[in-house]
MDTraj code that builds the backbone (N, CA, C; nanometers):
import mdtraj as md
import numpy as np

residues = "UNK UNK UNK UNK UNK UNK UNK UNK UNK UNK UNK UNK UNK UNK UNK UNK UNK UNK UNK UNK UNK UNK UNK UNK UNK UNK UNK UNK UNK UNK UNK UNK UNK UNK UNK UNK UNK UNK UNK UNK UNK UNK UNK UNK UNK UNK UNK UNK UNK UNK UNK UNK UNK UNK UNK UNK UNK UNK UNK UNK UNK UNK UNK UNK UNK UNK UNK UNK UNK UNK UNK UNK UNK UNK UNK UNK UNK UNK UNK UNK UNK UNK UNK UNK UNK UNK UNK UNK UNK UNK UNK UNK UNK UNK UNK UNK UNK UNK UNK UNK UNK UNK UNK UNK UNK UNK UNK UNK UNK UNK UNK UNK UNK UNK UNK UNK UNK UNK UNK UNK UNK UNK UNK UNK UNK UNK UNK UNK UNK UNK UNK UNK UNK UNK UNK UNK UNK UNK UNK UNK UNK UNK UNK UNK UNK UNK UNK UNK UNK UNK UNK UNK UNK UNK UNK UNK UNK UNK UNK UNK UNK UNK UNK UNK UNK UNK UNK UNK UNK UNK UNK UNK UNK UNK UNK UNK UNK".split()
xyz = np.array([
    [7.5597, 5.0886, 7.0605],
    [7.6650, 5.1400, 6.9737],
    [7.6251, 5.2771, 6.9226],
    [7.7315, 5.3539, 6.8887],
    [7.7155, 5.4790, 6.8058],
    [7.7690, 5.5088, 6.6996],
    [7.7028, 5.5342, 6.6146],
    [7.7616, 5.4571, 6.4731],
    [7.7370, 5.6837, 6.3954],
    [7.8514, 5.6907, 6.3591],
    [7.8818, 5.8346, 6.2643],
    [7.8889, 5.7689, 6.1464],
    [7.8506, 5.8487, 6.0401],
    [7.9174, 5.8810, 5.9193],
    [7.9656, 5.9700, 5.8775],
    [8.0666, 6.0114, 5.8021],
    [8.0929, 6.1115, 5.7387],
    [8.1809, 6.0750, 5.6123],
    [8.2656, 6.2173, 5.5873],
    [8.2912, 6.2144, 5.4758],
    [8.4816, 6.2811, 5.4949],
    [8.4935, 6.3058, 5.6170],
    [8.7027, 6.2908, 5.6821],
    [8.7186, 6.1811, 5.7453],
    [8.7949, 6.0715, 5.6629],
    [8.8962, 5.9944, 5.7079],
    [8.9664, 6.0665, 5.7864],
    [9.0136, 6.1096, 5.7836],
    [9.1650, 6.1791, 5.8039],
    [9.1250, 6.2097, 5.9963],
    [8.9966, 6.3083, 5.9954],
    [8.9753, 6.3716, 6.0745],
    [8.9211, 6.2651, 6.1836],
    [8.8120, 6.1292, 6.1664],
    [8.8270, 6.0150, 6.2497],
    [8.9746, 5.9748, 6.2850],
    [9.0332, 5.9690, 6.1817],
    [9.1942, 5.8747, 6.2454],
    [9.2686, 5.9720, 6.3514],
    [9.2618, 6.0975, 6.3590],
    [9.3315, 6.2252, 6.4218],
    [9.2690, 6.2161, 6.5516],
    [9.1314, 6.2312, 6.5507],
    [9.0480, 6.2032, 6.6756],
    [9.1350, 6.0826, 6.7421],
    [9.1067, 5.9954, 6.6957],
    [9.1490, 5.8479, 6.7871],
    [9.3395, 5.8541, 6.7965],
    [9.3838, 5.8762, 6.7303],
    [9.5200, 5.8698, 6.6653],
    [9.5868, 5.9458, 6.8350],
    [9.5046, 6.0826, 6.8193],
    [9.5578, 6.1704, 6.9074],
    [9.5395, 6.1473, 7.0777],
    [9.4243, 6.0720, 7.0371],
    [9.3710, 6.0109, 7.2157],
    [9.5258, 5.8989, 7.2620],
    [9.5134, 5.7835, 7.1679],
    [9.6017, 5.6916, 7.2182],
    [9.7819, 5.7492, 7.2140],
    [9.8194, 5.8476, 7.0938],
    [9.9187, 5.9054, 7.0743],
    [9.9585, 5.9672, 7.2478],
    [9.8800, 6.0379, 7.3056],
    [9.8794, 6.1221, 7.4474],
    [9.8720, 6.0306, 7.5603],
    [9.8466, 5.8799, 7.5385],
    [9.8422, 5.7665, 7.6747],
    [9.7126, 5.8011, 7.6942],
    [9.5788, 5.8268, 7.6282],
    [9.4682, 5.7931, 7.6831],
    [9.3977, 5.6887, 7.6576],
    [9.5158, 5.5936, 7.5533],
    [9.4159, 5.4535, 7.5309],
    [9.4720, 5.4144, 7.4243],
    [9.4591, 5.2883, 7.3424],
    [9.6011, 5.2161, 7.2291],
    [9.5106, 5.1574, 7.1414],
    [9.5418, 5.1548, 7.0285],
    [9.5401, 5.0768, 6.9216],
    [9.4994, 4.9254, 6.9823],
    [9.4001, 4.8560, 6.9554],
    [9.3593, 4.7087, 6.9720],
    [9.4192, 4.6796, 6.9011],
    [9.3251, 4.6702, 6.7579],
    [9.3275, 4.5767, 6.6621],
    [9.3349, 4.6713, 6.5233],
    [9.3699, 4.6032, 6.4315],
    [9.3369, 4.6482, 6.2684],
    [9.3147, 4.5393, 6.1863],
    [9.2516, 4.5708, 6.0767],
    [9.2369, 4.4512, 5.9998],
    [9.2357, 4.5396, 5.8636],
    [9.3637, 4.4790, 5.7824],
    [9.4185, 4.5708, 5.6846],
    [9.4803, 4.6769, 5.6891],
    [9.5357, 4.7205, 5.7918],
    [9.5507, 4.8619, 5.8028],
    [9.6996, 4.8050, 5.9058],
    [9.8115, 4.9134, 5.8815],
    [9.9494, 4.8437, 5.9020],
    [9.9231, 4.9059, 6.0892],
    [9.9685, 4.7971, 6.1600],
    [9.9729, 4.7861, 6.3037],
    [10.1380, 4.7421, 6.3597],
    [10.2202, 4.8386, 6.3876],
    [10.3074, 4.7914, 6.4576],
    [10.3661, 4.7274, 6.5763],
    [10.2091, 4.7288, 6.6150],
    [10.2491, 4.6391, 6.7547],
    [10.2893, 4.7212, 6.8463],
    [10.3093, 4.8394, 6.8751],
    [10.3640, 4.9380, 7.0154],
    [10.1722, 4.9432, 7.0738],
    [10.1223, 4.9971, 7.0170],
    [9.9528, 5.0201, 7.0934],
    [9.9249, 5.1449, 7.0423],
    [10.0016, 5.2218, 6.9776],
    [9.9716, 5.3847, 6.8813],
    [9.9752, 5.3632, 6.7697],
    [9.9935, 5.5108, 6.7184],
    [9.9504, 5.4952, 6.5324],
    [10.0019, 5.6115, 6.4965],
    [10.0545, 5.5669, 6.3591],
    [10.0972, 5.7020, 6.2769],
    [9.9851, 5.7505, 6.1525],
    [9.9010, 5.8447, 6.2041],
    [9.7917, 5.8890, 6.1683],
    [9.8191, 5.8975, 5.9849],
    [9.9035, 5.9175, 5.9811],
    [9.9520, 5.9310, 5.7899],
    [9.9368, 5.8778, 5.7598],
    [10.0614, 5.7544, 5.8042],
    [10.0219, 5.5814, 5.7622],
    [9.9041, 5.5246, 5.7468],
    [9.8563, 5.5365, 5.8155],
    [9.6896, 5.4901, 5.8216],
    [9.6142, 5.5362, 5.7415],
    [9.5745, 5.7087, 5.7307],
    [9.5179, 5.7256, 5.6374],
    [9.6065, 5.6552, 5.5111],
    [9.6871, 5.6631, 5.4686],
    [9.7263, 5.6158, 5.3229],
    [9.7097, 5.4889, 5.3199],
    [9.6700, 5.3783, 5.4071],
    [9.6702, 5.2612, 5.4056],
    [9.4862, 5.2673, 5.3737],
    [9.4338, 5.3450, 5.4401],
    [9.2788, 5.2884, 5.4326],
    [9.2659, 5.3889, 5.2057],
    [9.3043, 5.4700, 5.1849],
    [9.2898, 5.5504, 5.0728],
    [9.2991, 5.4230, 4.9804],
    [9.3998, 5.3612, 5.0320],
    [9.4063, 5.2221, 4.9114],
    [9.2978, 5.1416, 4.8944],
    [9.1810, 5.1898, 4.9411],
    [9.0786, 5.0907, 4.9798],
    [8.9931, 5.1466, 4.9119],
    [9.0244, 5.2847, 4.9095],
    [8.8917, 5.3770, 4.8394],
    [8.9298, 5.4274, 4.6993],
    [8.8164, 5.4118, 4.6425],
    [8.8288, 5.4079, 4.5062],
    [8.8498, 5.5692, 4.4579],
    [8.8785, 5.5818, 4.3304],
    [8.8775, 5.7146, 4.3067],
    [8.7432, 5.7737, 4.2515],
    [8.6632, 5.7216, 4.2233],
    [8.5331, 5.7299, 4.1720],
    [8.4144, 5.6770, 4.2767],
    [8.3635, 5.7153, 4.3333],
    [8.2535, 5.6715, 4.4434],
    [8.1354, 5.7250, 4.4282],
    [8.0227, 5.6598, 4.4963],
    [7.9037, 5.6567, 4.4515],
    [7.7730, 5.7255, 4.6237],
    [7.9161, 5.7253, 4.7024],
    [7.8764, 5.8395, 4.8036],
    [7.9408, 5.9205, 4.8496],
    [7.8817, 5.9926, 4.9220],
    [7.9422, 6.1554, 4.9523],
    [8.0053, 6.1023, 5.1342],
    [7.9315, 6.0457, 5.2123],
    [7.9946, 6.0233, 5.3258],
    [8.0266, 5.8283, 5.3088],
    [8.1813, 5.8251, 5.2987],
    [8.2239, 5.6802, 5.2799],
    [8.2882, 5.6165, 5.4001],
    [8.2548, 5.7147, 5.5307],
    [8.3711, 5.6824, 5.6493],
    [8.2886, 5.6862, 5.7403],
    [8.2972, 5.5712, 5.8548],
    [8.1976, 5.5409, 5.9301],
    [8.2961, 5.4743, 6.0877],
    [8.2105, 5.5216, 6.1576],
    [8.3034, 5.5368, 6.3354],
    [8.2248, 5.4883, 6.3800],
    [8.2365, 5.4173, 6.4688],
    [8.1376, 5.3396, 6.5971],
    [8.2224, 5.3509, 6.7026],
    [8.1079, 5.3807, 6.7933],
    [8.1792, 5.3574, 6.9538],
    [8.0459, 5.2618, 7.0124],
    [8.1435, 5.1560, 7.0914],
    [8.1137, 5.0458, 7.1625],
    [8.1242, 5.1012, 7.2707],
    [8.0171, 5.0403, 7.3716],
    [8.0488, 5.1232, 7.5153],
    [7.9948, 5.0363, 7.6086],
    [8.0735, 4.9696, 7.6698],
    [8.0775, 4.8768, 7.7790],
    [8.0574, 4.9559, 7.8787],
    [7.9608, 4.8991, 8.0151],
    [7.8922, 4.9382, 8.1099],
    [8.0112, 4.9803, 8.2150],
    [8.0266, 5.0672, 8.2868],
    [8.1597, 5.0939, 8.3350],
    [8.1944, 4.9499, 8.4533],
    [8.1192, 4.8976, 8.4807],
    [8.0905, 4.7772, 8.5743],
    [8.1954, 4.6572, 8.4651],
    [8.1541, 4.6364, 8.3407],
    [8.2113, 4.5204, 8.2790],
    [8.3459, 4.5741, 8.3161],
    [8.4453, 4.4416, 8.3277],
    [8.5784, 4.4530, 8.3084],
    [8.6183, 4.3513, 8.2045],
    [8.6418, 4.4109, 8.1042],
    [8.6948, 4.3278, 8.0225],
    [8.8422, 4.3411, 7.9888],
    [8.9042, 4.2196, 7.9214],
    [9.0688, 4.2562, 7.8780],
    [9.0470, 4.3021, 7.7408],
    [9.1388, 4.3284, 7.7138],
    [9.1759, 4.3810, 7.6107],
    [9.1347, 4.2871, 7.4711],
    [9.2109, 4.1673, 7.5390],
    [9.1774, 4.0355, 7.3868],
    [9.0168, 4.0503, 7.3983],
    [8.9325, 4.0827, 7.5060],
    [8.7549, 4.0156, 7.4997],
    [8.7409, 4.1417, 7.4251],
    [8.7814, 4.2531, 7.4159],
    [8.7429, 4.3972, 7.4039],
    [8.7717, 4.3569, 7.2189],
    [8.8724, 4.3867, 7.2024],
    [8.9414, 4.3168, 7.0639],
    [8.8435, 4.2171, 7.0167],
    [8.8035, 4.0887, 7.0818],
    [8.6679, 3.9706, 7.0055],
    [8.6451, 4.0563, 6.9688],
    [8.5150, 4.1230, 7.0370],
    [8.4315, 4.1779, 7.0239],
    [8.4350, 4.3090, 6.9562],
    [8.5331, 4.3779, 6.8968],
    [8.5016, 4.4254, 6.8031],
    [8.5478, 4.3900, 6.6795],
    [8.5918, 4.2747, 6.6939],
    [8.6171, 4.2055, 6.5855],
    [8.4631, 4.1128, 6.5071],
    [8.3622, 4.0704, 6.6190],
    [8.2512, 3.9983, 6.6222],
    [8.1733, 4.1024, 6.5583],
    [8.1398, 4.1923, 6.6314],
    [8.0726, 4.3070, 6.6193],
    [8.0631, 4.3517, 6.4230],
    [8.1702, 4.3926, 6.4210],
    [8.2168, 4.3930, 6.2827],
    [8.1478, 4.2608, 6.1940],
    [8.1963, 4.2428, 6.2130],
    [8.0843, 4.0892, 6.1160],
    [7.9776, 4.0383, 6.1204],
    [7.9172, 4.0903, 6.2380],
    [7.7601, 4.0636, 6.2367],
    [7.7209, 4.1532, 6.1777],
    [7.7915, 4.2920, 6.1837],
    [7.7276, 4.4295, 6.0877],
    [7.7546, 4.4105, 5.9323],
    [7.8217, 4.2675, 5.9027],
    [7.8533, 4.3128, 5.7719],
    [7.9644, 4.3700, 5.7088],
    [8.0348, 4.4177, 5.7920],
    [8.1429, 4.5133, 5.7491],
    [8.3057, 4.4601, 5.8234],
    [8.2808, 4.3075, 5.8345],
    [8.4219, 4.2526, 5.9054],
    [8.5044, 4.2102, 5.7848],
    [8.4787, 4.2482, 5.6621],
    [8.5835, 4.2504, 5.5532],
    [8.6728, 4.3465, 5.5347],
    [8.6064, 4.4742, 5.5732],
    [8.6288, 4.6039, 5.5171],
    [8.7536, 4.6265, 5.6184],
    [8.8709, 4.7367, 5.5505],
    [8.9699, 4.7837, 5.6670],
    [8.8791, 4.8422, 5.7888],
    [8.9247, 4.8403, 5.8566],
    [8.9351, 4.8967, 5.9642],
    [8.9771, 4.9010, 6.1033],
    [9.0393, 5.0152, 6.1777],
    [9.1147, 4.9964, 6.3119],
    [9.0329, 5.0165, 6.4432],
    [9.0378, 4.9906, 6.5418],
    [9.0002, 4.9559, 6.6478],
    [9.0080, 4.9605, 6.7904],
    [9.0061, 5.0779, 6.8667],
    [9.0797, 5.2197, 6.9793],
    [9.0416, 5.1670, 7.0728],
    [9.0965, 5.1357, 7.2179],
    [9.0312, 5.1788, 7.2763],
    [9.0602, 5.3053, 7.3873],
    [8.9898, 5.3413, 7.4141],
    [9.0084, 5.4886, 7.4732],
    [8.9975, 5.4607, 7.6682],
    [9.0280, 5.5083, 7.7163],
    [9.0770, 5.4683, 7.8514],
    [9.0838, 5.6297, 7.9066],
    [9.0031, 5.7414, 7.8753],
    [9.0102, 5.9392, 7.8956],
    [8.9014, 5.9170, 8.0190],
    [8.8196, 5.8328, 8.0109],
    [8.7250, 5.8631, 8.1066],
    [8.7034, 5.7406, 8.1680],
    [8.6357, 5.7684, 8.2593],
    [8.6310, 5.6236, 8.3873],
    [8.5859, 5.4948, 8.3092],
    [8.4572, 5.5007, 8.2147],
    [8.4450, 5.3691, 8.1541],
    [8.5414, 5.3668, 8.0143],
    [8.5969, 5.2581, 7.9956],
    [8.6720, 5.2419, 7.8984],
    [8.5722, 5.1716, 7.7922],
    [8.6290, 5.2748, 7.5975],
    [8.4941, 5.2014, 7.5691],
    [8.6110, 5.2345, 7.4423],
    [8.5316, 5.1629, 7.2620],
    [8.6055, 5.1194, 7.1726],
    [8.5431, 5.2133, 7.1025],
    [8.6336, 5.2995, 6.9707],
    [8.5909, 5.3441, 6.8727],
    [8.6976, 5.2428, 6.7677],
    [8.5930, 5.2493, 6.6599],
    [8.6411, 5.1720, 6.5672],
    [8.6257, 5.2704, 6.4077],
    [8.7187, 5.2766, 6.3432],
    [8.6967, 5.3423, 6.2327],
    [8.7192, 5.2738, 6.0888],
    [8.5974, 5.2719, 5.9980],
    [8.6278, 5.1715, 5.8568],
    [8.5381, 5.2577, 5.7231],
    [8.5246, 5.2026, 5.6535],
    [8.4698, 5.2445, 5.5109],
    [8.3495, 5.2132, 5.4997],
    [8.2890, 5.3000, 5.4555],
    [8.1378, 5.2331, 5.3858],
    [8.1281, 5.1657, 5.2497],
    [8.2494, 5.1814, 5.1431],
    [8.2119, 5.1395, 4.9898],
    [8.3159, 5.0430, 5.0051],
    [8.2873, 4.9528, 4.8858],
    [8.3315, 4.8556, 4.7901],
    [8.4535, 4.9231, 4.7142],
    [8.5524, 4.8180, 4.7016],
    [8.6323, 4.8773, 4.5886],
    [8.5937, 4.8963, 4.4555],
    [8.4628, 4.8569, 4.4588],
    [8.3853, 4.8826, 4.3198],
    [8.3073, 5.0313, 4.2990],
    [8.3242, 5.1618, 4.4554],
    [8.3383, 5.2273, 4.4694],
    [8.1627, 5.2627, 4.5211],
    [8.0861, 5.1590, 4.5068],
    [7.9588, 5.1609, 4.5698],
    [7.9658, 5.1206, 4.7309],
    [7.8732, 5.2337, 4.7795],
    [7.8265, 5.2148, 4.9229],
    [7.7891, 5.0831, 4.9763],
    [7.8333, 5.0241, 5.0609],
    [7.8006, 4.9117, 5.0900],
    [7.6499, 4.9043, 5.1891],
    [7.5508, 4.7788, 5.1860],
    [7.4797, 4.7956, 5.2310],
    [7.4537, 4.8360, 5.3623],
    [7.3579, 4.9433, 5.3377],
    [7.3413, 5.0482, 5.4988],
    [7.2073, 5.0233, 5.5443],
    [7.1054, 4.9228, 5.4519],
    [7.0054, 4.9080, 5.4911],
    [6.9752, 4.8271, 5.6352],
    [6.9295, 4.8879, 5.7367],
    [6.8765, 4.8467, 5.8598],
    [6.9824, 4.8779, 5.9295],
    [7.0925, 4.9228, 5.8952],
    [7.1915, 4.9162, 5.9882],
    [7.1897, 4.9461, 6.1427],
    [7.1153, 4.9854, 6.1674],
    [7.0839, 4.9931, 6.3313],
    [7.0155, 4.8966, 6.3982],
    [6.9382, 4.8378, 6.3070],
    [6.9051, 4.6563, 6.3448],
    [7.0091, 4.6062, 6.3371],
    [7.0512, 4.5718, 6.2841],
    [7.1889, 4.4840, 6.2872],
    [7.3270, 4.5224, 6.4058],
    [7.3050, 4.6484, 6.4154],
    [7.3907, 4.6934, 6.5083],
    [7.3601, 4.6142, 6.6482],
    [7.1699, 4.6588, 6.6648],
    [7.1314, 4.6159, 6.7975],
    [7.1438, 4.4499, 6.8196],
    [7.1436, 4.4123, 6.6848],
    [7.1352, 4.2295, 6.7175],
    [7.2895, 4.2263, 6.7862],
    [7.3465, 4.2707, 6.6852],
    [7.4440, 4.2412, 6.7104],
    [7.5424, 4.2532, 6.8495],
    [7.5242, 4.3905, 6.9151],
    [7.5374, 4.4060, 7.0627],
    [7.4582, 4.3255, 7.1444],
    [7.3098, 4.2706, 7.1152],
    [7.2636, 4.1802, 7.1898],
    [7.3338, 4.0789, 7.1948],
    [7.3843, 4.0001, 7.1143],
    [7.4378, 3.8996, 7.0588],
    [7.5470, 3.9221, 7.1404],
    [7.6696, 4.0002, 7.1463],
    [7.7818, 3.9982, 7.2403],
    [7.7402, 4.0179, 7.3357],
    [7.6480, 4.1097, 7.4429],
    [7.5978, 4.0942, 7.5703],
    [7.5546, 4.0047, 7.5979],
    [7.5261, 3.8785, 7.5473],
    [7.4751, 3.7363, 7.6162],
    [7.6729, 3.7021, 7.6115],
    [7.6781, 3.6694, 7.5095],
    [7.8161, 3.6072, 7.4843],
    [7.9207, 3.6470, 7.6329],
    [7.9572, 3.8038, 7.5862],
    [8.0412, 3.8282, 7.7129],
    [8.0017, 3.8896, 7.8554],
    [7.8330, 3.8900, 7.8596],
    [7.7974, 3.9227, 7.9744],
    [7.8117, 4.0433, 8.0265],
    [7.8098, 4.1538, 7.8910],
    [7.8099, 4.2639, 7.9247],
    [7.7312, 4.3648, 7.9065],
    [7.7020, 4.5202, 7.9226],
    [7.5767, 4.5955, 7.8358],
    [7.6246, 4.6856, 7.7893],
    [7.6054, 4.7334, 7.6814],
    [7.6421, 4.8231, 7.5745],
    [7.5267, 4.9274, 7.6038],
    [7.6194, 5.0694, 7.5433],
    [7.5102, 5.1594, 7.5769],
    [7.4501, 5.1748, 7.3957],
    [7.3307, 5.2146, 7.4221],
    [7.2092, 5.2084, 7.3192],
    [7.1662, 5.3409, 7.2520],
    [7.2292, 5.3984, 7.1651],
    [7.2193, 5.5909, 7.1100],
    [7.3076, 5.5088, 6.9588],
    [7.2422, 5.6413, 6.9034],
    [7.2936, 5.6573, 6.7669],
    [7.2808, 5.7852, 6.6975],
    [7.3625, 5.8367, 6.6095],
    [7.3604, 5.9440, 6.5802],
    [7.4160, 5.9659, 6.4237],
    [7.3695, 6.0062, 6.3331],
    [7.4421, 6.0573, 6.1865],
    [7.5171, 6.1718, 6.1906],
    [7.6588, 6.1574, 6.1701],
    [7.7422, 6.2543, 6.1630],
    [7.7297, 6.3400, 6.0016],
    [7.7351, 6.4560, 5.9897],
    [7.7375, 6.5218, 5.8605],
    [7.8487, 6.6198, 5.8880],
    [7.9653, 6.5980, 5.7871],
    [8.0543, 6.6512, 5.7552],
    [8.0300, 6.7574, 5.6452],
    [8.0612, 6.8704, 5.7007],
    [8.0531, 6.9517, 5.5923],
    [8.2003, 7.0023, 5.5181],
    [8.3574, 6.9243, 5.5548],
    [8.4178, 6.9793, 5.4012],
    [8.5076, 6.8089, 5.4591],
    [8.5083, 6.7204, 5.3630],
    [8.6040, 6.6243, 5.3580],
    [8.7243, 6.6479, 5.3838],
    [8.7913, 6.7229, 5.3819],
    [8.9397, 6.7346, 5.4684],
    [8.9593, 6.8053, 5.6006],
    [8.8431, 6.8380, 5.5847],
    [8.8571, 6.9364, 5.7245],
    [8.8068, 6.9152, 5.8552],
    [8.6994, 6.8280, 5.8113],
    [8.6741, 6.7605, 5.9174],
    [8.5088, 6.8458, 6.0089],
    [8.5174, 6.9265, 5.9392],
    [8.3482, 7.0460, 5.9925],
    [8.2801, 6.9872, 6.0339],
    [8.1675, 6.9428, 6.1281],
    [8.0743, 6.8743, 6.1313],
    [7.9901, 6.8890, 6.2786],
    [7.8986, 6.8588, 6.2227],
    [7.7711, 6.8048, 6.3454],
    [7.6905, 6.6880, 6.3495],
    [7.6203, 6.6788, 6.4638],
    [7.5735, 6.5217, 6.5064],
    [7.4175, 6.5268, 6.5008],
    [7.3324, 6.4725, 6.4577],
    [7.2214, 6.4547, 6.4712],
    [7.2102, 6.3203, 6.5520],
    [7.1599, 6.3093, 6.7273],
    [7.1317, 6.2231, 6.7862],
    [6.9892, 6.1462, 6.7637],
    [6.9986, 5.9938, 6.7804],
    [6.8598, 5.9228, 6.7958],
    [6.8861, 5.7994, 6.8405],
    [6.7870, 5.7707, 6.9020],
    [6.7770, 5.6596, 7.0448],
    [6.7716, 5.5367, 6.9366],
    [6.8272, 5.4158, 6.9567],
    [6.8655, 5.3087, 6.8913],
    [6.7536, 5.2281, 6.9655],
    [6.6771, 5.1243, 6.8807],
    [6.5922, 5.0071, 6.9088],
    [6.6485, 4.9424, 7.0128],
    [6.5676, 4.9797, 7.1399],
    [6.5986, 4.9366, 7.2467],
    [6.4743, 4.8945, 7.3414],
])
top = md.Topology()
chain = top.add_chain()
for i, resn in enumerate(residues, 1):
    res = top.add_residue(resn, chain, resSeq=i)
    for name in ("N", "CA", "C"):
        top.add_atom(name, md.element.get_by_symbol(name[0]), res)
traj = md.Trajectory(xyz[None], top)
């Protein structure tokens, strides 16, 4: 998995919003976040649906967090196994309470999932981030037995430099593998 943080909502939902908006890949799943059922998204909607989640007072600077799942271009999975599993995924990390929606992207030969959700509590504290890349790796281990597939293994901290705008760069690092 590849797990960003930052600090634009807006600018994750636009990324993904704009991939599936153009036919390069649809809306799975959401959980909390309004899904009409076509396979796209109205990037507004969404952001104003996840804002309800976030407090006005917070206790971090980057509260928005993206993962991409990346199935081996060999797995073929459907859509519903693709959907489990980032539905599974999500809850072994801890974070299968929290809103969040669920892409998958279909631009390049392997088809793989970005998922976008919150890091804080409506109590406006960061939710726990400790080990999170252990937990990530169990957790992809854990679905590669399950659905018999391999996930690719990188990670990287995104740093946003202006919350609406979306500025940013990636600091890459190889995930416990």
């Amino acid at each position: 998995a590849n797990m960003n943080v930052g600090a634009s909502l807006y600018g994750a939902l636009a990324y993904n919003g704009q991939k599936i908006n153009e036919g390069e890949g649809k809306l799975l799943l959401s959980n909390k976040i309004f899904d009409d059922g076509t396979g796209t998204m109205d990037i507004a909607r969404a952001a104003s649906d996840f804002e309800r989640y976030l407090p006005q007072r917070m206790r971090t600077e980057k509260p928005i967090i993206h993962i991409s799942l990346n199935p081996h271009p060999n797995d073929k999975l459907s859509d519903t196994e693709l959907s489990d599993i980032a539905r599974e995924y999500m809850d072994k990390i801890g974070y299968g309470e929290q809103p969040f929606v669920v892409f998958k992207h279909e631009d390049i030969d392997r088809h793989h999932l970005h998922i976008v959700s919150i890091r804080v509590g409506l109590d406006g504290k960061r939710l726990d981030n400790d080990y999170i890349h252990r937990r990530s790796k169990r957790a992809t281990d854990a679905l590669e037995k399950k659905y018999g597939s391999h996930f690719a293994a990188t990670s990287s901290v995104f740093v946003s430099a202006s919350p609406r705008l979306g500025k940013s760069s990636a600091i890459s690092s190889p995930l416990l593998r």
